[in-house]
C-alpha positions in Angstrom: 15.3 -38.1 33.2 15.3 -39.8 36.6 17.5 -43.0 36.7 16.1 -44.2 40.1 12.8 -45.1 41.2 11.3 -42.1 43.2 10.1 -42.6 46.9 6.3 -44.2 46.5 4.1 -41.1 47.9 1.8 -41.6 50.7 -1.6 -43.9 50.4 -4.5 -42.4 49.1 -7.5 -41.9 50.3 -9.4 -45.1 50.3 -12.2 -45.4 47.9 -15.7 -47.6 47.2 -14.0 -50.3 45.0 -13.4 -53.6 45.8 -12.4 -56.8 44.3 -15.7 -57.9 42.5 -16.4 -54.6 41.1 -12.4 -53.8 40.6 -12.6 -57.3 37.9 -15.9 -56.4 36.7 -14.4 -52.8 35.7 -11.4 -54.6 34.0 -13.5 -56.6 31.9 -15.8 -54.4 30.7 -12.4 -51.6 29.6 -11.2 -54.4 27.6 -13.9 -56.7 26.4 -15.7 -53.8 24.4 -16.5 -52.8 20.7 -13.8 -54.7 19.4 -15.4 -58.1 19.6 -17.8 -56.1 17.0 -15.3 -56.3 14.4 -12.1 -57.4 15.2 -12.5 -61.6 14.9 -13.4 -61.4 10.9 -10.4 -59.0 10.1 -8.1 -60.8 11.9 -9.6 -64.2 9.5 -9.3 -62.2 6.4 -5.6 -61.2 7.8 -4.2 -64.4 8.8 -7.1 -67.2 8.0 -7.2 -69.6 11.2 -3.6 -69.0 12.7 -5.7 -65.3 13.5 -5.8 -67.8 16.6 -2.4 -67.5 17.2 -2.3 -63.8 16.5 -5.2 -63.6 19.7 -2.8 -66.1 21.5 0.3 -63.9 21.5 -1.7 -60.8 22.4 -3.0 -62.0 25.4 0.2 -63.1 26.5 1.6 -59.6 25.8 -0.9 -58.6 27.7 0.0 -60.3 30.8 3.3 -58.1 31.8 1.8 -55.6 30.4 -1.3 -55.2 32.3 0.9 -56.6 35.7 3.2 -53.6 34.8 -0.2 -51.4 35.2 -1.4 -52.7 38.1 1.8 -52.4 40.0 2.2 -48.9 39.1 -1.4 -48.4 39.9 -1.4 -49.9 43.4 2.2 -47.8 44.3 1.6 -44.2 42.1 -2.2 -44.1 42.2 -2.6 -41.1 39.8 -5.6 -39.8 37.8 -3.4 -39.2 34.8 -2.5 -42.2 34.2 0.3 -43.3 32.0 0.8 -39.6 31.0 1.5 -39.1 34.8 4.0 -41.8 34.9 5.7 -40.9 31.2 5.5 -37.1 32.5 7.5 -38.6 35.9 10.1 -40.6 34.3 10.9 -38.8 31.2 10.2 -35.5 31.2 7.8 -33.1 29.7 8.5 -34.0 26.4 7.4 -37.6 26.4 4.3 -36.4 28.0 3.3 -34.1 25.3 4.0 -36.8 22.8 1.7 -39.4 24.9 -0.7 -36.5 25.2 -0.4 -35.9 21.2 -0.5 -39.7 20.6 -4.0 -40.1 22.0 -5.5 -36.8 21.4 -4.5 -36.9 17.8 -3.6 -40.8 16.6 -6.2 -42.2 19.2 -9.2 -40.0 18.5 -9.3 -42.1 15.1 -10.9 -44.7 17.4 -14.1 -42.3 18.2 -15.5 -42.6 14.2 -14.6 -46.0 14.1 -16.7 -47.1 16.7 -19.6 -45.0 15.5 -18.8 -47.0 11.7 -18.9 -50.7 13.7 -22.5 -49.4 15.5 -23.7 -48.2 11.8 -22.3 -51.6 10.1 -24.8 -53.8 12.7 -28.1 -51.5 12.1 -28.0 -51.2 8.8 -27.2 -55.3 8.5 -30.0 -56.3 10.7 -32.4 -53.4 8.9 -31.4 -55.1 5.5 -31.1 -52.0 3.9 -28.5 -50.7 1.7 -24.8 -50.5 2.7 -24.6 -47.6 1.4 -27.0 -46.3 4.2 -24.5 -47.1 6.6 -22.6 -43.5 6.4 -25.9 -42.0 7.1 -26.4 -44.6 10.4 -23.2 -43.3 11.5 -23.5 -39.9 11.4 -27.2 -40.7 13.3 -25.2 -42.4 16.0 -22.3 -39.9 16.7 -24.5 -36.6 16.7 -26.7 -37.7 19.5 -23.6 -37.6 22.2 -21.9 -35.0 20.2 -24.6 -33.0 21.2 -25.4 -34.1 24.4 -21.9 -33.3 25.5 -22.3 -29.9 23.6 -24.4 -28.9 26.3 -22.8 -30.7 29.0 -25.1 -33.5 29.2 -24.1 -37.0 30.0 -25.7 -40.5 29.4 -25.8 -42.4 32.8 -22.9 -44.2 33.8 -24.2 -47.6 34.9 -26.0 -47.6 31.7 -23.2 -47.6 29.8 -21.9 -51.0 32.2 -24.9 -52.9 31.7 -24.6 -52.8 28.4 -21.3 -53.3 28.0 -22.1 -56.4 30.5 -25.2 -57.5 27.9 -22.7 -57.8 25.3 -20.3 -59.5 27.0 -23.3 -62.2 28.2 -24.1 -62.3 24.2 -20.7 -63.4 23.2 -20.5 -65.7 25.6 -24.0 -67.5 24.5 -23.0 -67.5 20.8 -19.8 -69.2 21.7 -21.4 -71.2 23.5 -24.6 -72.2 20.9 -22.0 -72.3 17.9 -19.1 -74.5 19.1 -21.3 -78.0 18.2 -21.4 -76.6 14.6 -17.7 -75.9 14.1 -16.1 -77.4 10.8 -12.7 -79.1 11.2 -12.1 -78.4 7.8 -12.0 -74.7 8.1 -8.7 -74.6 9.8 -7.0 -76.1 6.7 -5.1 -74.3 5.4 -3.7 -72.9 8.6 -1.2 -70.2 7.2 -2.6 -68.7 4.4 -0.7 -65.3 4.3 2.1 -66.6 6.4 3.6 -65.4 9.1 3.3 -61.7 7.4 -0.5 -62.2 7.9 -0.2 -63.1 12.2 2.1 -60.2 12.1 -0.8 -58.4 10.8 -3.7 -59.9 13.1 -1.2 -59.1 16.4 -1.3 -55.9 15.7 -5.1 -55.2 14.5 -5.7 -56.9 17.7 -4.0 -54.5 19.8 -7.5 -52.8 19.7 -9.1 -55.7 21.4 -7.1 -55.8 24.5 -6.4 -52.0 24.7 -8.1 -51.1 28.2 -5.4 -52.4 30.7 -4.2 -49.5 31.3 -7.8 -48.2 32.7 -6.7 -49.0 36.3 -4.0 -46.5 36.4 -6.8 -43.9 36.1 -8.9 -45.3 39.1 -6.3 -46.9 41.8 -7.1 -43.9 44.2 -10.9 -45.2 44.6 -9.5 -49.0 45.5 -10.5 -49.8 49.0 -7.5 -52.0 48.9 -5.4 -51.0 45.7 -1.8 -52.9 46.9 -4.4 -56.0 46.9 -7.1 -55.8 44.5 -5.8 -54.1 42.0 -3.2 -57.3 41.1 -5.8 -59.9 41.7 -8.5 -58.0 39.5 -5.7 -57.6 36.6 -5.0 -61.4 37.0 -8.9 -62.5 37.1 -10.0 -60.3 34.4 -7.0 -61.2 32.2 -8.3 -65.3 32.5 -11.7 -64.0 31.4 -11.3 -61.8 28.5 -8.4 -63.8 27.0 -10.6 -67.4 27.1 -13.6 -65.4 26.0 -11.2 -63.5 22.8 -9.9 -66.9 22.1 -13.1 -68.9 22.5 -14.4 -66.4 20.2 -12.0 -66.2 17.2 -11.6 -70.6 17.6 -15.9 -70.2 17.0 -16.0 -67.5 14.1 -12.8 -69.4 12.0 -14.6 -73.0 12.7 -18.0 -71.6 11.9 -17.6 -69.0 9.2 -13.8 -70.3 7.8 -13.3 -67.9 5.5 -16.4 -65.6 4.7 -15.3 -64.4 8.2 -13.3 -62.1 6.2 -16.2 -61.4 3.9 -18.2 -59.6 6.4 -18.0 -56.3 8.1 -20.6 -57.7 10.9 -19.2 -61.1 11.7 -20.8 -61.4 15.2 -23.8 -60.8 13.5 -22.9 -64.0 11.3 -22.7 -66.1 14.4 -25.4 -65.3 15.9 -27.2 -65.8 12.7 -26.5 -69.5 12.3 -26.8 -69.8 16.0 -30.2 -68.0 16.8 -32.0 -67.0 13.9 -34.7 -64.4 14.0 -34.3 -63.0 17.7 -30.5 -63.2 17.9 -29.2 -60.9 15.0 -32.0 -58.1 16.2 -31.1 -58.1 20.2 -27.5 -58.2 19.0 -27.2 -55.2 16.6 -29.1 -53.1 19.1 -26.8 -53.7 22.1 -24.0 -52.9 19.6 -25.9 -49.5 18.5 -26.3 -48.7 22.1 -22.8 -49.5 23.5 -21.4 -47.1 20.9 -23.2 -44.8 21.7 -22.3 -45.4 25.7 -18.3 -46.1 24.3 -18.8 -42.0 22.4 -20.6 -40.8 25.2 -17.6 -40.9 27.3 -14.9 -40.9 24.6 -16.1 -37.1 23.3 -16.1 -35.7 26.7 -12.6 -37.0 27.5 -10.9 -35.9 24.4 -12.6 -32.4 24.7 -11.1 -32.1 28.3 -7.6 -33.3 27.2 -8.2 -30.9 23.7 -8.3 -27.8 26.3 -5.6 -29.0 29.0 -3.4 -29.3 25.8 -4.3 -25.9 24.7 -4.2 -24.2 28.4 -0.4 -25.5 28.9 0.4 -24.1 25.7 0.9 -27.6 23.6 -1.7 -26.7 21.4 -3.1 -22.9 20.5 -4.2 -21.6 23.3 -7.7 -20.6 21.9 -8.5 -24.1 22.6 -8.1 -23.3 26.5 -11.1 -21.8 27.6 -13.1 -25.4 29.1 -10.1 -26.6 30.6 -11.7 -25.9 34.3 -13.2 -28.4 36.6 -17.2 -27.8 35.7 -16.9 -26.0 32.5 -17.4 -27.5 29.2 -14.7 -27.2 26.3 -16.9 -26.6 23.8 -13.4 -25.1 21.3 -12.0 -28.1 22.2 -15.0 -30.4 21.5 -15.3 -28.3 17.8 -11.7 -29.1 16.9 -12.5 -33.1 18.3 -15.6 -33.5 16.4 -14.0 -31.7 13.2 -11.0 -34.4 13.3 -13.2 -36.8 13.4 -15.2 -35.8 10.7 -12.1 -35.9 9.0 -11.2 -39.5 9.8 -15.0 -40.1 8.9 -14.6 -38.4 6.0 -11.2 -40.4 4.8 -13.3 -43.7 5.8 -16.0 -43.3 3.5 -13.8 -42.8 0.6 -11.9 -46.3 1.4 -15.2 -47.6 1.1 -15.7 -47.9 4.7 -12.6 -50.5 5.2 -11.4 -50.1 8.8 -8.1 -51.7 8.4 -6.1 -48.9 8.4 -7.7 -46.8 10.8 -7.8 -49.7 13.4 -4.1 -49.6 12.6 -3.4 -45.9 13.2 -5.2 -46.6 16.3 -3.4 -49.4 17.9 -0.1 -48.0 16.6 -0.3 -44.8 18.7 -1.5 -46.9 21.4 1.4 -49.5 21.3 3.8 -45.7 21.4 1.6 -45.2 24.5 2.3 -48.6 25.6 5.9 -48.7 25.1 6.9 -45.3 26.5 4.5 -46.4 29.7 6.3 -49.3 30.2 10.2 -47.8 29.9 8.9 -45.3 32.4 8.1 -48.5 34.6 11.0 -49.6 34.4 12.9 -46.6 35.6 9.8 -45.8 38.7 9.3 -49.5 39.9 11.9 -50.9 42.5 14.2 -52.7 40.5 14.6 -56.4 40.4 11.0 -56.4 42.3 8.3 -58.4 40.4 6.2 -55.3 39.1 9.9 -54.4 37.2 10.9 -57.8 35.8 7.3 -57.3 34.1 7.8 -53.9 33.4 11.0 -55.0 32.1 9.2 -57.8 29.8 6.6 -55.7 28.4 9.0 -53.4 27.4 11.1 -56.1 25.1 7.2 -57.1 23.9 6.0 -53.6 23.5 9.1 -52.8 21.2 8.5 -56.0 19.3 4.8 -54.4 18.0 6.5 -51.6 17.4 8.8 -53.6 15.0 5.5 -55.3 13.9 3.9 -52.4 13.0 6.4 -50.1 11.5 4.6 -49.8 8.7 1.9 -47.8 10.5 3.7 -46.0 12.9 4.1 -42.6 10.2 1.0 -41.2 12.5 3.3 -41.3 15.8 6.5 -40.0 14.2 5.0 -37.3 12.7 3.3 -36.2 16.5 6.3 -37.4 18.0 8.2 -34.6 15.9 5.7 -32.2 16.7 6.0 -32.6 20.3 9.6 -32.4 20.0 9.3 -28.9 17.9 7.0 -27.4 20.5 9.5 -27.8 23.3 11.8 -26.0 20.8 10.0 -23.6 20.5 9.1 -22.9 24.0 13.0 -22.9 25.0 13.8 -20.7 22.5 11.0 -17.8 23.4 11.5 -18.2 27.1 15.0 -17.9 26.5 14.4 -14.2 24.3 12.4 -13.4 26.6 14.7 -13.9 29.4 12.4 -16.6 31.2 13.1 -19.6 33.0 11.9 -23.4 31.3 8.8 -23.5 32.5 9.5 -27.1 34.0 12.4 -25.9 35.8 10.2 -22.8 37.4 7.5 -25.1 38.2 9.8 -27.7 40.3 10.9 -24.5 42.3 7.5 -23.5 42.6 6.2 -27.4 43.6 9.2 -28.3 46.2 7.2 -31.2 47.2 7.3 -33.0 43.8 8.7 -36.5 44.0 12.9 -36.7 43.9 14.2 -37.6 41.0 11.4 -36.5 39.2 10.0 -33.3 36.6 6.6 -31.4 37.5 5.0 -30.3 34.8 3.7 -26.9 33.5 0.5 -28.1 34.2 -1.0 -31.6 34.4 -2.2 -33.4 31.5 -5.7 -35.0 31.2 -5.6 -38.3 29.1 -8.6 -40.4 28.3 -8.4 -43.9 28.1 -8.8 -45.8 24.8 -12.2 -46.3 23.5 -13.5 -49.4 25.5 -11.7 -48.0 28.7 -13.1 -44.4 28.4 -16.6 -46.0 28.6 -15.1 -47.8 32.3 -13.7 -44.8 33.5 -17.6 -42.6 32.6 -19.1 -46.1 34.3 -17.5 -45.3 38.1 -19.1 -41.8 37.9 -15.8 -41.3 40.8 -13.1 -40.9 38.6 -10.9 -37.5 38.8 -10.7 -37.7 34.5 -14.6 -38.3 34.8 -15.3 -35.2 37.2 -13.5 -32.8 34.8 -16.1 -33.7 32.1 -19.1 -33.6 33.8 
C-alpha cells in the first residue's frame, strides 16, 4: 500500500465537455429515480426531521463529491474509484469494490424496475397486486435489448431524466402555497434513531458523485470545470432534495409514509387529472433509460470479474471491447431475479433493499475516500476534503451497521480469493500475479500496484444512466 501520493500522470487528451454540459451531467447522475421514492420513506422513517436527515446528506456530500472531482481533474481514469482503490490499496480492495457493486449494488437494478411498476400501476388504478407483473414488463424490454447488443439512445435517456427533473421542480413549486404548518408537529417522532435511519436510506438519493471520475478524460478543461460543475450541481440538487422533502412532509404530513408513489401524491393535489398521468409515464420511461444502461454495465464488469479470475472464469467470454457478455448478463439478470424474487415476498417493501444498496455504496465511498487521502497531495485542499469525507463516510458506516452484513460477507470473499490465488501460484511455483504484472508494466505509477487486469465498474443506478447519456465514455464503449 503506497504511503505517498504518486506523481499526477500526464494530461489527457482533451475532450467535448465543458462547463454547462459538465453540471448538466452532474445533475442528472444524482437527481434520478430516487426522487421516485425516497421523500415518503424517509417521512415514514423520521416524520418531518426526514428534513434534517436530507440536510446532513447533502452536507456529506459536499467533501465528498470535492474529494471526486479533485481526483477526477488530477487521475482522469475510466475506472473510476475502483482505479483509485486498486492504486492506493492494492488488489484486494479492488476486488472488494468490484464485489461491492457487482453483487451489493446490482440490488439497485430491480429496485428501480419496482419504483417504475409502483407509478403505472397507481396512475392505471388497477390492483397492486399487478405491480410484480408491471415490473417484470419493464425490466425484460432492456434485458433483451442488451441481449442482443442493442442500446436505447443516449440523449434519450438525458431528456428524460431532465423532464423529471423540470417535474419536481413545478410540483414544488405549485404545492408550497398549500403546505400545513401543523404537519411538522411532532418533529421527532422516532427520535434520533429514525434520522439515523432517513441519512442512510438517503444515501441512494445523492449516490452519483462519483460519475465524474468515470468521464474527466473527455473535460475540455477538467482541472477547471470539473470543480465548478461539482460545486454548481451540488447547489441545485441539494435545494431541489430539500425543497422537495420540506413540500411532501408539509403537504402529505404523515400519509407520506403511507404511499409507495408519494410524488405521485403531490402532483395529485397540485395538478389533478394531467399531472399524475405525464408523471408516471416519465417515471416508466426513465427506468427503463436508468436499466438500459445499468444491465450493460454490470454485464461488462460480470465478465472483467470473471476474465481476471475473481469470479469463475466461464463468465469471461464478453469481456472484449465489442463483444457482448451474454454469461455474464445471465448470471446479472438471474441475481436480480433473485432480489426480485425476495421483494415480492416482503410485500414489495423497499426498505431494506434500498439499504443493502446504499450500504455497499457508502463501503465504496469510504474505501474511495481513504484512497484519497493517501493519492492527493497532502495538506492541499482536494486532501483536507478527502480527509473530511473520510471521518463522514466512516460515520454512515457506524450509522448503518446494521446493514452492512452484505459488505462483510463480499468483503470476506474477496479476501478468500486472494488466498486462494497466493496459495496455487505459490504450488505451482508462480509469481503473484500483481507482482508479475508491475514487472511486466514498468511504467505504472511509483508507489503504486498494477493490476492483473483492469476492473470495469459501473456507476450506481442514477449515474450509469449519465455515463450511457455521453455516448464517449471508455465504461460506455465496452458495452456497446
Amino acid at each position: 500500500m503506497s504511503t505517498n501520493p504518486a506523481p499526477e500522470p500526464a494530461p489527457a487528451r482533451r475532450g467535448g465537455i465543458g462547463l454547462a454540459q459538465g453540471t448538466a451531467l452532474y445533475v442528472a447522475s444524482v437527481l434520478g429515480t430516487g426522487i421516485l421514492v425516497l421523500p415518503g420513506l424517509a417521512v415514514e422513517a423520521a416524520g418531518p426531521a426526514s428534513i434534517v436527515a436530507v440536510a446532513a446528506v447533502l452536507l456529506l456530500s459536499i467533501p465528498l463529491a470535492g474529494t471526486f472531482a479533485a481526483l477526477a481533474a488530477r487521475y482522469p481514469d475510466a475506472g473510476g474509484v475502483a482505479s483509485y482503490v486498486r492504486r492506493a490499496l492494492g488488489d484486494t480492495a479492488a476486488r472488494m469494490t468490484g464485489y461491492w457493486f457487482y453483487i451489493g449494488v446490482c440490488v439497485g437494478a430491480p429496485v428501480v424496475a419496482v419504483l417504475g411498476g409502483e407509478y403505472a400501476v397507481a396512475v392505471l388504478g388497477v390492483d397492486r397486486a399487478a405491480v410484480p407483473i408491471v415490473t417484470l414488463a419493464i425490466y425484460l424490454p432492456p434485458f433483451v435489448a442488451n441481449w442482443f447488443g442493442v442500446r436505447v439512445a443516449g440523449w434519450m435517456q438525458f431528456v428524460l431524466t431532465g423532464l423529471l427533473l423540470a417535474v419536481v421542480i413545478g410540483v414544488v413549486a405549485v404545492t408550497f402555497p398549500v403546505v400545513e404548518s401543523g404537519n411538522f408537529t411532532p418533529f421527532l417522532p422516532n427520535g434520533w434513531a429514525g434520522v439515523g435511519l432517513a441519512i442512510s436510506l438517503f444515501v441512494w438519493a445523492f449516490a452519483g458523485w462519483e460519475v465524474g471520475t468515470h468521464i474527466a478524460g473527455e473535460f475540455r478543461n477538467p482541472r477547471r470545470d470539473i470543480p465548478l460543475a461539482t460545486g454548481i450541481a451540488i447547489v441545485l440538487v441539494g435545494v431541489s432534495y430539500l425543497l422537495l422533502q420540506v413540500a411532501t412532509v408539509g403537504v402529505l404530513g404523515e400519509a407520506a409514509g403511507d404511499t409507495a408513489v408519494p410524488l405521485l401524491a403531490l402532483v395529485e393535489v397540485a395538478a389533478p387529472g394531467v399531472g399524475p398521468v405525464l408523471v408516471a409515464i416519465i417515471a416508466a420511461v426513465v427506468t427503463v433509460g436508468v436499466l438500459n444502461a445499468y444491465l450493460p454495465a454490470f454485464g461488462k464488469l460480470g465478465a472483467a470479474l470473471g476474465r481476471d479470475g475473481d469470479l469463475p472464469c466461464f463468465l469471461a467470454k464478453g469481456a472484449a471491447d465489442g463483444e457482448v457478455p451474454r454469461r455474464a448478463l445471465a448470471v446479472t439478470g438471474a441475481l436480480m431475479l433473485v432480489y426480485f424474487a425476495l421483494m415480492v415476498a416482503n410485500n414489495l417493501d423497499l426498505t431494506a433493499f434500498i439499504l443493502i444498496h446504499t450500504s455497499n455504496m457508502v463501503a465504496i465511498y469510504a474505501a474511495g475516500m481513504l484512497a484519497a487521502t493517501l493519492l492527493l497531495r497532502r495538506f492541499s485542499f482536494g486532501w483536507w476534503l478527502a480527509v473530511v469525507a473520510t471521518v463522514l463516510t466512516a460515520g454512515l458506516l457506524l450509522l448503518a451497521w446494521q446493514n452492512l452484513l452484505v459488505p462483510l460477507v463480499l468483503a470476506v470473499a474477496a479476501v478468500l480469493v486472494t488466498v486462494v490465488r497466493r496459495v496455487r501460484a505459490r504450488r505451482h511455483g508462480r509469481r503473484d500475479p500483481a507482482v508479475t504484472a508491475s514487472v511486466e508494466h514498468p511504467n505504472a505509477a511509483v508507489g503504486t500496484r498494477t493490476p492483473e487486469a483492469p476492473v470495469l465498474v459501473p456507476a450506481a443506478p442514477a449515474a450509469a444512466s449519465v455515463v450511457s447519456a455521453t455516448a464517449i465514455t471508455a465504461d460506455q464503449k465496452d458495452t456497446e
